[in-house]
Backbone as CSV, one residue per row, in Angstrom:
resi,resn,N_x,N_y,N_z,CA_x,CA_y,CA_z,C_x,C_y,C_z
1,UNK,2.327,-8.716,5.442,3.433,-8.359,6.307,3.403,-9.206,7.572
2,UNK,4.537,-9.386,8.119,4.602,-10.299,9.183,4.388,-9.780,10.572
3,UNK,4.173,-8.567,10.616,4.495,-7.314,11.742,2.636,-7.180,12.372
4,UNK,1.745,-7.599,10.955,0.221,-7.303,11.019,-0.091,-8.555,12.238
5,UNK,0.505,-9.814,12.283,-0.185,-10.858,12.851,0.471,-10.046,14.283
6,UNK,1.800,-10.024,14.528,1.774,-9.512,16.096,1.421,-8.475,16.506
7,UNK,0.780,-7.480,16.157,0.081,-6.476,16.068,-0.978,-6.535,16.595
8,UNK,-1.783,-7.599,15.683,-3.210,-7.835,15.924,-2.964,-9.050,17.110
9,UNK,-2.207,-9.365,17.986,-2.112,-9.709,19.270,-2.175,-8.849,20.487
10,UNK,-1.420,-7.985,20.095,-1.339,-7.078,20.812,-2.571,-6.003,21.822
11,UNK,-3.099,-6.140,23.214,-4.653,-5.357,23.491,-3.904,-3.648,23.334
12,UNK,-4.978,-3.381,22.897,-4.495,-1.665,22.792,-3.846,-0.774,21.373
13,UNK,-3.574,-1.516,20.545,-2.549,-1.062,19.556,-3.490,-0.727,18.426
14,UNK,-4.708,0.025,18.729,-5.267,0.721,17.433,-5.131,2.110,18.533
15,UNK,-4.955,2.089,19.268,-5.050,3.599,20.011,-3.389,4.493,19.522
16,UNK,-2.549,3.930,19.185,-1.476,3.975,18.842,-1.397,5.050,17.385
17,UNK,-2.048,4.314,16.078,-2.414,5.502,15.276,-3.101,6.719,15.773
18,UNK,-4.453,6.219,16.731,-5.098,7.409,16.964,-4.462,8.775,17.177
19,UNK,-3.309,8.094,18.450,-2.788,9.485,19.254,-1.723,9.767,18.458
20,UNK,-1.180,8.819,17.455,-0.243,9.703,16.845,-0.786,10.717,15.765
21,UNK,-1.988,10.426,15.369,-2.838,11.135,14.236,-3.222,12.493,15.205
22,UNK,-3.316,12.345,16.438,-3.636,13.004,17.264,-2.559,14.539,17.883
23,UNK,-1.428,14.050,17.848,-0.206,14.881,18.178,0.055,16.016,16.808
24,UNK,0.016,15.022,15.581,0.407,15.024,14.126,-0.670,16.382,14.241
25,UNK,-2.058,16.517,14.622,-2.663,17.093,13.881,-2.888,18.656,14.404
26,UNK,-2.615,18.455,16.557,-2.257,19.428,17.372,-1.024,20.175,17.152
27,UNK,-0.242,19.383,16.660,1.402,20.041,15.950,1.089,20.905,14.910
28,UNK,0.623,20.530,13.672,0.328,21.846,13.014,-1.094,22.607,13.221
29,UNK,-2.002,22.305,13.888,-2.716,23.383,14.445,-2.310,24.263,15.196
30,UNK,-0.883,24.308,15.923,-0.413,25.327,16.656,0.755,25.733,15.726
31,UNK,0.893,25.080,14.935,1.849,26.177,14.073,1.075,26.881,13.312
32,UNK,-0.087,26.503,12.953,-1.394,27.907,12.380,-1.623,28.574,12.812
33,UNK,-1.573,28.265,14.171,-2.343,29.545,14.839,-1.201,30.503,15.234
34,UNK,0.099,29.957,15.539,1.092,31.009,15.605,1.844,31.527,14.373
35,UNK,1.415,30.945,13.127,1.772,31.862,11.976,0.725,32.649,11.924
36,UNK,-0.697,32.698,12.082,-2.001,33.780,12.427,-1.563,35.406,13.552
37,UNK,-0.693,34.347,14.266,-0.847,35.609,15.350,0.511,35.906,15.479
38,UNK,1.724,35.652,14.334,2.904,36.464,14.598,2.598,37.506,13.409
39,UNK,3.574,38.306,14.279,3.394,40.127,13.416,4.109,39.441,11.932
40,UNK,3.736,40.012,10.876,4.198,40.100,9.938,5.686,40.031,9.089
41,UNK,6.184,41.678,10.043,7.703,41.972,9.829,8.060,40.992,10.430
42,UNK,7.729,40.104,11.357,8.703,39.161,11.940,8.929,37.947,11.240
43,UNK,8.026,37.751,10.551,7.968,36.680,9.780,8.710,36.968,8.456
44,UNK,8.346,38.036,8.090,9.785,38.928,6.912,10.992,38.099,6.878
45,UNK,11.414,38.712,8.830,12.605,38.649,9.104,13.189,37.142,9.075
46,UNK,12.236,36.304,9.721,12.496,35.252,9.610,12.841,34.293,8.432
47,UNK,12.099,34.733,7.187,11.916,33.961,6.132,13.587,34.625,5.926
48,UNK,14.010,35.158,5.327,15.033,36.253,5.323,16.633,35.536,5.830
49,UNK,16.671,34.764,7.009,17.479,34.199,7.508,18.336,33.334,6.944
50,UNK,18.103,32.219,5.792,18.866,31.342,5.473,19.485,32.004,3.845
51,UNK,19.025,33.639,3.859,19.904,34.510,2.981,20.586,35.399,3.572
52,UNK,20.853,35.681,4.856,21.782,36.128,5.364,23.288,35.655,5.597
């Protein structure tokens, strides 16, 4: 690919996957933990919605 040579010019641009691997992985760790700690019926209700 032609995109790899200016890339690998570039100072800094392996930190780039990191933090996006990084966001990627804080994003669904907080959607675990708030499907853990929502009540149940609410989640019922929610699933429930795109049959209303």
């Amino acid at each position: 690919m032609k995109f790899v040579h200016y890339l690998e010019k570039i100072t800094g641009v392996s930190i780039y996957p990191l933090l996006s691997f990084i966001i990627f992985g804080l994003f669904f760790l907080g959607m675990l933990l708030w499907v853990l700690k929502t009540d149940k019926n609410r989640l019922k209700d929610i699933s429930r919605i795109p049959l209303d």
